[in-house]
C-alpha positions as CSV (number, residue, x, y, z in Angstrom):
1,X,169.5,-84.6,62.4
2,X,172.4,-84.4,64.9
3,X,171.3,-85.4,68.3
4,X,174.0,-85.0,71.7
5,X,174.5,-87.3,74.0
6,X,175.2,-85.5,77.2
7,X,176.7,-88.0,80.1
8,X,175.1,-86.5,83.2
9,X,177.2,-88.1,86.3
10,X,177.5,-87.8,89.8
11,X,181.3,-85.8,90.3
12,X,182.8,-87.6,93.1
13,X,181.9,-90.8,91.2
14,X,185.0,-91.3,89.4
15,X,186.6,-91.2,92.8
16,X,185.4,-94.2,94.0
17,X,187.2,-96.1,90.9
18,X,191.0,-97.4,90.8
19,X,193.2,-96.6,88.0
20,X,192.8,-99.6,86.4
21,X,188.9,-99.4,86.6
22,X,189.0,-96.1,85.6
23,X,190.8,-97.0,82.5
24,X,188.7,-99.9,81.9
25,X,185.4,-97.7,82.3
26,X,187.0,-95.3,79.9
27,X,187.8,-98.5,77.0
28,X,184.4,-99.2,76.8
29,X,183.7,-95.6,75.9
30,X,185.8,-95.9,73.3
31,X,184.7,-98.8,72.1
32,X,180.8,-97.6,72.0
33,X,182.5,-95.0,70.1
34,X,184.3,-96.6,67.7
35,X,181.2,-98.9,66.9
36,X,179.5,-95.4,66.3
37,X,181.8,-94.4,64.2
38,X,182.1,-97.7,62.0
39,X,178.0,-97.0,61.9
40,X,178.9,-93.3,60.4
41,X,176.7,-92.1,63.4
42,X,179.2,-90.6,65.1
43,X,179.9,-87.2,64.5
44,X,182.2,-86.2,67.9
45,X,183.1,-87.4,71.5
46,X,185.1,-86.4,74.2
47,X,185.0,-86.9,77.4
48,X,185.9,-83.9,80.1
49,X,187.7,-83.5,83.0
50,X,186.6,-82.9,86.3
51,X,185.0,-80.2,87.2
52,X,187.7,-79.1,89.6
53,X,190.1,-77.8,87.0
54,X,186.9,-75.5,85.3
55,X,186.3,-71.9,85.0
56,X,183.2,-69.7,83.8
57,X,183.2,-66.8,81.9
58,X,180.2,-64.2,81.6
59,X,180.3,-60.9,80.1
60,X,178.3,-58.2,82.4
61,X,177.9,-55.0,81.1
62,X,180.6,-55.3,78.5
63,X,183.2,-57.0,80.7
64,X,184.1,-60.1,80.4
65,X,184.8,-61.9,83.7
66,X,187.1,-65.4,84.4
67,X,185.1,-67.4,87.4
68,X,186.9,-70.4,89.0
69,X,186.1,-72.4,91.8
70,X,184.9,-72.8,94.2
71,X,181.7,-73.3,92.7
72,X,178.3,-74.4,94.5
73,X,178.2,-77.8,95.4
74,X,177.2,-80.1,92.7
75,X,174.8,-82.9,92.4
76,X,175.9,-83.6,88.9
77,X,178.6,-83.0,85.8
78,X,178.6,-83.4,82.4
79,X,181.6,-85.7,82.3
80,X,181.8,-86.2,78.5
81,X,179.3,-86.4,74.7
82,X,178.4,-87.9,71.6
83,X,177.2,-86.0,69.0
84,X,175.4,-88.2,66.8
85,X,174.2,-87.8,62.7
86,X,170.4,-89.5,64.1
87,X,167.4,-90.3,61.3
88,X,165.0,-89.7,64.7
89,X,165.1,-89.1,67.9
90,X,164.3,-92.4,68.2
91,X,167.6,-93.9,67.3
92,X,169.2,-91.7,69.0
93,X,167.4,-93.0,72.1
94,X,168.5,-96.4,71.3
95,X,171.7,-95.2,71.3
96,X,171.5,-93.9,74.2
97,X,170.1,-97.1,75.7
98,X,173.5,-99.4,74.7
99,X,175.9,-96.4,75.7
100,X,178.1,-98.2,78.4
101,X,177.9,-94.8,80.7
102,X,173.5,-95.4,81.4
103,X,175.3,-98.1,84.0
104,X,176.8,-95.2,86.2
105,X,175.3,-91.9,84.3
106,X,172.2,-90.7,83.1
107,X,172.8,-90.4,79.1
108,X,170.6,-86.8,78.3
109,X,169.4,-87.0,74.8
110,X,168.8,-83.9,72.9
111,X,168.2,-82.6,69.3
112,X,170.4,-80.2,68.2
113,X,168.8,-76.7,67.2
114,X,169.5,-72.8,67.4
115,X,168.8,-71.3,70.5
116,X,165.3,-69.6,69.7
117,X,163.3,-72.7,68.9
C-alpha cells in the first residue's frame, strides 16, 4: 500500500533558520531519505518551495483561471513528502515517527486511494 508523508509546517519557520542551518535541516532529509530508499520503502520525495512563489488554478464554468498571491494568511504549508510502498499503516506510522521533520513539522500520514472512497 503506498502511504504519503505530508510535512505540515509553520511558513515563516524556515525564516528563522541561517543558511547553514537550513542546509543542515535539509541533509538530514535526505538522509531519512536515502535510508528509505536503501529499505525500498521509498517510492518519491521532494521537498517544496515556499509558498510565496505558488499559484492556484480552478476551472469555473469552463474557464480555467491562474490565482497568485496574495493568498489568506497561513497557519501552515505543506513544505515537502514521502511517498512510501507501506505493508500497514502501521509502518508507515513508524516512519513517520523517526522522520527528522516531527522535530519542527507535523508529519500527516495518509493512505493513498481514489478520491470516492
Amino acid at each position: 500500500m503506498a502511504y504519503m508523508l505530508l510535512i505540515v509546517e509553520d511558513p515563516a519557520q524556515r525564516g528563522t533558520r541561517t543558511r547553514a542551518e537550513g542546509e543542515a535541516v535539509f541533509q538530514r532529509m535526505r538522509d531519512f531519505a536515502e535510508t528509505l530508499k536503501r529499505q525500498d520503502k521509498l517510492l518519491a520525495v521532494e521537498s517544496l518551495a515556499s509558498q510565496q512563489k505558488a499559484a492556484r488554478v480552478r476551472v469555473r464554468g469552463g474557464q480555467a483561471q491562474v490565482l497568485d498571491g496574495p493568498f489568506a494568511e497561513a497557519k501552515e504549508m505543506v513544505g515537502g513528502f514521502f511517498l512510501l510502498d507501506c505493508d500497514s499503516q502501521e509502518e508507515a506510522l513508524a516512519i513517520a515517527r523517526r522522520c527528522p521533520a516531527a522535530e519542527w513539522a507535523t508529519v500527516e500520514v495518509r493512505e493513498t486511494a481514489p478520491c470516492y472512497l
